[in-house]
SERO-4910 file (N, C-alpha, C, O; in steps of 0.05 Angstrom, whole numbers):
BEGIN
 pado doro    nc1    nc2    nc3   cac1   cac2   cac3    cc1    cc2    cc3    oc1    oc2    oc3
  Unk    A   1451   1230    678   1422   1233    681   1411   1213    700   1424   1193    708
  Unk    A   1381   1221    710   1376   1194    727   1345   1200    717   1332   1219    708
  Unk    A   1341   1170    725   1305   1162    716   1294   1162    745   1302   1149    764
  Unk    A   1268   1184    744   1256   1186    771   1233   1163    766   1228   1158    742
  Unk    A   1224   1154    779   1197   1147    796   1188   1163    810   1202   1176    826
  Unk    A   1152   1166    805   1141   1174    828   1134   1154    852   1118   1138    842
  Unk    A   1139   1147    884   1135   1124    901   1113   1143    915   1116   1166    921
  Unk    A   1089   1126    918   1074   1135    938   1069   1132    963   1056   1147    979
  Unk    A   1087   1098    968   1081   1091    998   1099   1063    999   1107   1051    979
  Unk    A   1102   1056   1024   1117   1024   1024   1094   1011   1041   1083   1024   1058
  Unk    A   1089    991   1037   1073    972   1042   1080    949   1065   1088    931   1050
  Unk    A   1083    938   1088   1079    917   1104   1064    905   1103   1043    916   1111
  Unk    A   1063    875   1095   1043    867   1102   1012    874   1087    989    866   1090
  Unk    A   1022    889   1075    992    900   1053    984    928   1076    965    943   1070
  Unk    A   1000    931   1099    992    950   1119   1019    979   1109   1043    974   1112
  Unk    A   1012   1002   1099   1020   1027   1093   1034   1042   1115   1023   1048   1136
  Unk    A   1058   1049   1108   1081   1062   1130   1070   1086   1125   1074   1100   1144
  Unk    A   1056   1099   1106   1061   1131   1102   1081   1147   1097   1081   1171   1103
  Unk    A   1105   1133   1081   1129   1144   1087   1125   1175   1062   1141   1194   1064
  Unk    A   1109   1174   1045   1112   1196   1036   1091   1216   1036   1087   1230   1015
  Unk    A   1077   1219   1058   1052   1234   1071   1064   1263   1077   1045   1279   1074
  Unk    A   1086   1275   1083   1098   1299   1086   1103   1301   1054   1090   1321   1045
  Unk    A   1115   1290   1037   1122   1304   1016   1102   1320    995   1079   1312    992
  Unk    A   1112   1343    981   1097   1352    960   1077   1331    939   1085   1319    919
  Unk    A   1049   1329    951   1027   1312    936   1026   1286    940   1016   1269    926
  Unk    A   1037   1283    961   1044   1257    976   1065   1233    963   1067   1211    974
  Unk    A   1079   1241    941   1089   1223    930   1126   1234    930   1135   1256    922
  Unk    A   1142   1210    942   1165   1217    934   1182   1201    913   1178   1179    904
  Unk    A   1206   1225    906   1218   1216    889   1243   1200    887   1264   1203    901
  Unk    A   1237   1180    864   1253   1153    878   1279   1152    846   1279   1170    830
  Unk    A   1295   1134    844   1310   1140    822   1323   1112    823   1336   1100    839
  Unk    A   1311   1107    793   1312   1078    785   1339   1073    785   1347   1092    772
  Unk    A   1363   1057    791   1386   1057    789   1392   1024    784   1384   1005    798
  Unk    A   1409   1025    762   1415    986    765   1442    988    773   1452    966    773
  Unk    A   1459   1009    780   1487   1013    793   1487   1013    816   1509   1011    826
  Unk    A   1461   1014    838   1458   1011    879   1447    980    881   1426    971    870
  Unk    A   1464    968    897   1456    955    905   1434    947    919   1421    926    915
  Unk    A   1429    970    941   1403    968    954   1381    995    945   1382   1014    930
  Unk    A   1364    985    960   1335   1003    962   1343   1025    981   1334   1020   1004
  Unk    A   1352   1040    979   1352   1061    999   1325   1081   1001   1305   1079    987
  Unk    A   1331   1104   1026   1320   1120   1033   1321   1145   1053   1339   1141   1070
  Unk    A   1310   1165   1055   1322   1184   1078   1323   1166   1108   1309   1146   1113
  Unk    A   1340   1176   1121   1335   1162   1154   1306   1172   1155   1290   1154   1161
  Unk    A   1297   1197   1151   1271   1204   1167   1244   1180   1160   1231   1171   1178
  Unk    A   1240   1174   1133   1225   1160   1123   1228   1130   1120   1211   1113   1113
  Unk    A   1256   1127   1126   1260   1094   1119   1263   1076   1144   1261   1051   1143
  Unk    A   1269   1091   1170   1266   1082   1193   1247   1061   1203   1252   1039   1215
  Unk    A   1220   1075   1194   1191   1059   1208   1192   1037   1188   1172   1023   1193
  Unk    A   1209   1022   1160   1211   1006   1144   1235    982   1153   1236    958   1145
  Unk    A   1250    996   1169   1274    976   1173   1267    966   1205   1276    944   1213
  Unk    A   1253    982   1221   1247    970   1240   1233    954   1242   1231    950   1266
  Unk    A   1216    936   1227   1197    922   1212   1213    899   1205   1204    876   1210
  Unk    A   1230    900   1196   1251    881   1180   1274    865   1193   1283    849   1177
  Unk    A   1283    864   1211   1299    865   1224   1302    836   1224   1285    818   1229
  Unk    A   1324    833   1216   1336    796   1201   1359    784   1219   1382    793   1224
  Unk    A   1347    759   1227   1370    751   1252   1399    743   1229   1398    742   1204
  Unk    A   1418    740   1245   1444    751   1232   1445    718   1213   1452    718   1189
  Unk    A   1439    698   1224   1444    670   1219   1422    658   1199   1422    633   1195
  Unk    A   1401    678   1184   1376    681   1173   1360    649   1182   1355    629   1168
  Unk    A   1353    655   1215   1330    638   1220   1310    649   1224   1291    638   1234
  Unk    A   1308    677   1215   1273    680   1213   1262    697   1191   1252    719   1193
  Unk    A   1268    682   1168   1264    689   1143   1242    683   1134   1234    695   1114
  Unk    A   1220    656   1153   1206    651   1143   1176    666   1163   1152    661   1162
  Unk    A   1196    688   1183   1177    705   1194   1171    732   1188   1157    747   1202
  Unk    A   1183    736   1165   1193    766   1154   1164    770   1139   1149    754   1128
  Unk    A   1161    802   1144   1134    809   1127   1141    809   1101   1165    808   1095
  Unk    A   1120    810   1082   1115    814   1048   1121    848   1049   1104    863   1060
  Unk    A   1148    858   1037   1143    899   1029   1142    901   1010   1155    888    994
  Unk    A   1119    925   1004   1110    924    980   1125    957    966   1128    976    982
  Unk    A   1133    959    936   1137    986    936   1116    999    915   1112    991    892
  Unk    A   1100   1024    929   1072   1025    909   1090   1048    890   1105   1063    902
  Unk    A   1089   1050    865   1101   1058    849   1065   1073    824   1048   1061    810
  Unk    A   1071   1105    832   1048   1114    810   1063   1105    777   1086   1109    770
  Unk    A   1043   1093    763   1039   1088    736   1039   1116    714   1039   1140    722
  Unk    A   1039   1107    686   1043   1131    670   1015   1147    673   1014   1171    670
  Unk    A    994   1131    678    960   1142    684    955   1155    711    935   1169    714
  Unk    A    969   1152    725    968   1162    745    958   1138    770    952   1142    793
  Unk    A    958   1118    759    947   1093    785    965   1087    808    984   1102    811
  Unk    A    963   1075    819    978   1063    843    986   1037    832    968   1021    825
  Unk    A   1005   1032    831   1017    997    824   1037    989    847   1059    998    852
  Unk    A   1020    967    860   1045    951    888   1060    930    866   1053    920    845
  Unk    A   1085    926    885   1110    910    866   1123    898    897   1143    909    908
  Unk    A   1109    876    908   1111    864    939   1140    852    932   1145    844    909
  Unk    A   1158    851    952   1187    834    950   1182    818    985   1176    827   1007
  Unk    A   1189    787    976   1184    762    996   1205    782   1011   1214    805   1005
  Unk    A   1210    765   1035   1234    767   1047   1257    754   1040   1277    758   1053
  Unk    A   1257    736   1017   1276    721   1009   1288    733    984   1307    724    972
  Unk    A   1271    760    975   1279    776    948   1290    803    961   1303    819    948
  Unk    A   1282    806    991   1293    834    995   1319    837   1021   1330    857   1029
  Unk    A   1323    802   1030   1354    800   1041   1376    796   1030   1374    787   1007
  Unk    A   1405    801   1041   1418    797   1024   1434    771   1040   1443    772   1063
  Unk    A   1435    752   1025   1451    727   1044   1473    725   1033   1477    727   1008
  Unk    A   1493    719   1055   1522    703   1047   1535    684   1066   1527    683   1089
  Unk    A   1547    676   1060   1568    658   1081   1598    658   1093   1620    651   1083
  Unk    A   1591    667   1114   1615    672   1122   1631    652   1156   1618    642   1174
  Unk    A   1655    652   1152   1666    635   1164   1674    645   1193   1683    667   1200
  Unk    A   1667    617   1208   1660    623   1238   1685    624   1245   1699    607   1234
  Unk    A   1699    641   1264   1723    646   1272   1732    626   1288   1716    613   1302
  Unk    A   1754    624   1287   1766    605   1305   1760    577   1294   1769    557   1306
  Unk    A   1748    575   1275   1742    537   1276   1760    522   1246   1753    502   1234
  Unk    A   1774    531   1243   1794    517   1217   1822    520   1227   1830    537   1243
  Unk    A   1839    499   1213   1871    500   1218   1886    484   1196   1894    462   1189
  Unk    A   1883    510   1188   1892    508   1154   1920    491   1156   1921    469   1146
  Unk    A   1952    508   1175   1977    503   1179   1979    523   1158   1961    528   1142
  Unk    A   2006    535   1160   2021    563   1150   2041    550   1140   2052    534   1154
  Unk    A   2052    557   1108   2082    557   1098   2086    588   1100   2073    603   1085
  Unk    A   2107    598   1122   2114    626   1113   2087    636   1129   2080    629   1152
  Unk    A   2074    658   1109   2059    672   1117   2033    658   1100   2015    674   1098
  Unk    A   2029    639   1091   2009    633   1067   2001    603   1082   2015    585   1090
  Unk    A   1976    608   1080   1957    586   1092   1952    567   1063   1948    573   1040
  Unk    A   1955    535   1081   1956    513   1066   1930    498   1075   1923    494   1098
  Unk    A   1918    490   1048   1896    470   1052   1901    439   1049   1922    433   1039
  Unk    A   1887    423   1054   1891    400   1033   1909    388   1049   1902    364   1052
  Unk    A   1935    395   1066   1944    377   1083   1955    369   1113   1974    372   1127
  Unk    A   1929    356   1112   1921    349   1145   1908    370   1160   1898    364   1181
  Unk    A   1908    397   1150   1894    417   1162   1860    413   1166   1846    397   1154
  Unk    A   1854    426   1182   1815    429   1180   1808    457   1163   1819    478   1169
  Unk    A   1795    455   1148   1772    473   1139   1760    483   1151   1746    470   1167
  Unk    A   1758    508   1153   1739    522   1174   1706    510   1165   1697    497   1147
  Unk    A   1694    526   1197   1668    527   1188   1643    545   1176   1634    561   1192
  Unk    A   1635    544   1160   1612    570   1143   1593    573   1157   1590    553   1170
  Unk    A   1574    593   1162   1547    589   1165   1538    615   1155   1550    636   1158
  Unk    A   1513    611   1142   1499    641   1128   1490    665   1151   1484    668   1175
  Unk    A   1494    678   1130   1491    708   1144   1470    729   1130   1470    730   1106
  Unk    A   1454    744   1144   1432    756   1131   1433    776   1138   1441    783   1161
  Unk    A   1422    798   1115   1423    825   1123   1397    839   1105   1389    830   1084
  Unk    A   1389    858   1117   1366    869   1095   1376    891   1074   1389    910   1082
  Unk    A   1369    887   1046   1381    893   1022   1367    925   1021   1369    940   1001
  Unk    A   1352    934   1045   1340    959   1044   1360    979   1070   1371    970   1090
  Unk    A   1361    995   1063   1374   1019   1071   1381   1042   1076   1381   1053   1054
  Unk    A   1392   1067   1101   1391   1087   1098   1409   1103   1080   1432   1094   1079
  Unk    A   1406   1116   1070   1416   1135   1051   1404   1161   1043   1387   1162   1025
  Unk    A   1415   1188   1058   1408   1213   1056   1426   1228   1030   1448   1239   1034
  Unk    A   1411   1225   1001   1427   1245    991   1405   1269    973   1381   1263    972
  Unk    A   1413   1295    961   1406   1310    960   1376   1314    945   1374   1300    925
  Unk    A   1358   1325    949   1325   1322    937   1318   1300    958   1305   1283    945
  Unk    A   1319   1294    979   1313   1265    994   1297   1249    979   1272   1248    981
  Unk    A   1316   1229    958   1303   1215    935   1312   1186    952   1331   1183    969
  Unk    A   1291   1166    942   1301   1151    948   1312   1135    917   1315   1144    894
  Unk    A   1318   1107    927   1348   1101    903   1333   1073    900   1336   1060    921
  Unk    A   1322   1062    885   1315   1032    875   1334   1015    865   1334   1009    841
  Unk    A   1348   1009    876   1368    991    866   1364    960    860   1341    953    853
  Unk    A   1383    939    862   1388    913    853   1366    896    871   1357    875    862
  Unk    A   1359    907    896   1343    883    919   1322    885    896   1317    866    882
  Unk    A   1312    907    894   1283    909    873   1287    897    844   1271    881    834
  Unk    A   1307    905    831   1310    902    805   1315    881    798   1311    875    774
  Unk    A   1327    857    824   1326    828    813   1305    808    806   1303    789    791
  Unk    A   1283    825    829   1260    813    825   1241    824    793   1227    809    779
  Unk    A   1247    855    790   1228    854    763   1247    868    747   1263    887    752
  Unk    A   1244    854    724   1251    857    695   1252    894    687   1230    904    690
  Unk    A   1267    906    682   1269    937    677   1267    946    658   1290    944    651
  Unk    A   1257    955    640   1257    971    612   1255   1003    607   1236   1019    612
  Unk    A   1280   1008    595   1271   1041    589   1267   1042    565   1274   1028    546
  Unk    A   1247   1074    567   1245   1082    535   1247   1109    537   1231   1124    546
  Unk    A   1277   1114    524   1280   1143    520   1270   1171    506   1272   1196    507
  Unk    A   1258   1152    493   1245   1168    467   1219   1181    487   1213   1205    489
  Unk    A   1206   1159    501   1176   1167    524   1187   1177    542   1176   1196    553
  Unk    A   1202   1173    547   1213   1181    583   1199   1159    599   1185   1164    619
  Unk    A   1202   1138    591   1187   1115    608   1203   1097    620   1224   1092    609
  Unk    A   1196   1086    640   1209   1055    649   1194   1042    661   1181   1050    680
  Unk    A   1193   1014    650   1172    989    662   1176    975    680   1199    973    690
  Unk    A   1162    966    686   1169    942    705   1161    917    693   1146    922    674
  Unk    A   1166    889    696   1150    867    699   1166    851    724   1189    856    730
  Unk    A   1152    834    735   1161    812    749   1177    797    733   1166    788    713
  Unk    A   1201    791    738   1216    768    724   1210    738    727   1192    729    741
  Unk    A   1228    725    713   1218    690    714   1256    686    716   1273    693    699
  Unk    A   1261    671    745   1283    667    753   1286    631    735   1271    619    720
  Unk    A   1310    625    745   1310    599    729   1301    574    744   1295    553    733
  Unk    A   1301    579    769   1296    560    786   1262    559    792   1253    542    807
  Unk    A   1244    580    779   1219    582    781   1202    572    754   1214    566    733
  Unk    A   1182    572    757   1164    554    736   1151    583    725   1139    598    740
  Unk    A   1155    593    691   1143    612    684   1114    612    674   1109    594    657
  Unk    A   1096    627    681   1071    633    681   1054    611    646   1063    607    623
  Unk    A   1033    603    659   1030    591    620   1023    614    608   1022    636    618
  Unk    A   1016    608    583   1009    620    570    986    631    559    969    616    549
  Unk    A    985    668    560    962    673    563    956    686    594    937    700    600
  Unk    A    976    676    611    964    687    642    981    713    648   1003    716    638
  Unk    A    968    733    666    988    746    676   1016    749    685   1024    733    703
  Unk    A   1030    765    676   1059    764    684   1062    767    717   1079    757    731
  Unk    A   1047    779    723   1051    783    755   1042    808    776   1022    821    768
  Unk    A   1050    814    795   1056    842    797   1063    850    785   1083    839    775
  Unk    A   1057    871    775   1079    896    766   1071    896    731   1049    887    723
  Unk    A   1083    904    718   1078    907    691   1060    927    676   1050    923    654
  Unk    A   1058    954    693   1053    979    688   1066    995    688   1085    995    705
  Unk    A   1063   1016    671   1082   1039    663   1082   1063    687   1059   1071    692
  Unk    A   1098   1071    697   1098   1099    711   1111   1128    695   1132   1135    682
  Unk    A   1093   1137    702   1095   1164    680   1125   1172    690   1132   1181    712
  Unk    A   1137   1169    674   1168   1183    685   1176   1202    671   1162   1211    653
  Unk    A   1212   1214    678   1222   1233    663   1246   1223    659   1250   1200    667
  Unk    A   1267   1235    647   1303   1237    647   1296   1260    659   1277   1274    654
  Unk    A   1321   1264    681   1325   1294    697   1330   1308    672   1314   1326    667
  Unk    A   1353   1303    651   1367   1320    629   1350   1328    628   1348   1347    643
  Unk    A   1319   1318    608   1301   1335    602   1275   1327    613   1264   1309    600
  Unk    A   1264   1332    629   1237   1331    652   1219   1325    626   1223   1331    602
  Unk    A   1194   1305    640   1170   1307    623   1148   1313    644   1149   1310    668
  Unk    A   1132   1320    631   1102   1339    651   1089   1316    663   1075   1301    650
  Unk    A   1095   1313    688   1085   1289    699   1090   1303    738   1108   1316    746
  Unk    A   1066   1292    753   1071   1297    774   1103   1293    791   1114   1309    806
  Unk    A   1111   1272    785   1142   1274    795   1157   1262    781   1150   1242    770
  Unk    A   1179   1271    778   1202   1270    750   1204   1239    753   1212   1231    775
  Unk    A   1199   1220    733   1201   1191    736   1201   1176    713   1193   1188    693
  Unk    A   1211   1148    711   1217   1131    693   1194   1114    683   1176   1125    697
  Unk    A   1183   1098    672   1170   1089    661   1156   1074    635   1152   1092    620
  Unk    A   1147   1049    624   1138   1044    598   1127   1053    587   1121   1044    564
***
């Protein structure tokens, strides 16, 4: 089975791509997944989102990257934005610069530790958003989104929530204040069994 969302639009900058202005009622359908890694989307619609994004390989301009927002209709029918930094929607790693280590070889098996050099690392960046054309041109909410907010289903509603999470390295909200973005229900469905809602979707 999969849990739809209805998405109404992606956000730059607080500035609107329109990416789902062709679809039936303007809203497309998105499918909550904690098994994809990324945020995908059709090439046709996700294009004008990644050209926007575009992350130098060595992530030095992370701190030039716009705020994307994903507007996600609620179980009421509202509009709810759920913005991801640029630092929640790249994916970084480190990888080693060719040519700059000399480990020495026993055999076929590289030795550290004596007298050899260690190569050298440097980070590498990529955007955790992506094309992906598969059937119903749904798009796929995966892990870039889901790290940032907290997920809840309820099968019994046909619902799934959102909240903004509290990472460990961050200071959580006191008490009494808003959780954050996000933390509204979108009227959703299970495909198994659809619930009467403008587009088959997950939600609290």
């Amino acid at each position: 089975s999969e849990w739809l969302v209805g998405m109404k639009d992606i956000l730059v900058n607080g500035e609107p791509l329109n990416v789902c202005k062709d679809r039936p009622g303007g809203i497309c359908p998105a499918v909550v997944d904690t098994g994809s890694s990324l945020v995908t989307g059709p090439k046709a619609e996700i294009d004008s989102l990644l050209s926007k994004i575009r992350t130098n390989d060595t992530c030095g301009n992370l701190d030039k990257m716009p705020t994307v927002s994903l507007q996600l209709v609620d179980k009421d029918g509202q509009v709810v934005n759920y913005p991801l930094t640029s630092e929640e929607y790249t994916l970084r790693t480190l990888e080693e610069v060719p040519n700059t280590g000399d480990s020495g070889y026993f055999q076929e098996f590289p030795v550290l530790g004596k007298g050899g050099t260690a190569p050298q690392v440097q980070p590498h960046c990529e955007p955790g958003i992506g094309v992906m054309d598969v059937p119903g041109k749904k798009w796929v909410i995966g892990d870039t989104f889901l790290r940032r907010y907290y997920s809840i289903y309820d099968d019994d509603k046909g619902l799934v929530g959102f909240v903004r999470s509290v990472h460990p390295d961050e200071t959580p909200a006191p008490a009494g204040a808003a959780a954050g973005p996000g933390g509204a229900a979108c009227p959703a469905s299970n495909e198994v069994a659809p619930k009467a809602a403008a587009v088959a979707a997950a939600a609290l």
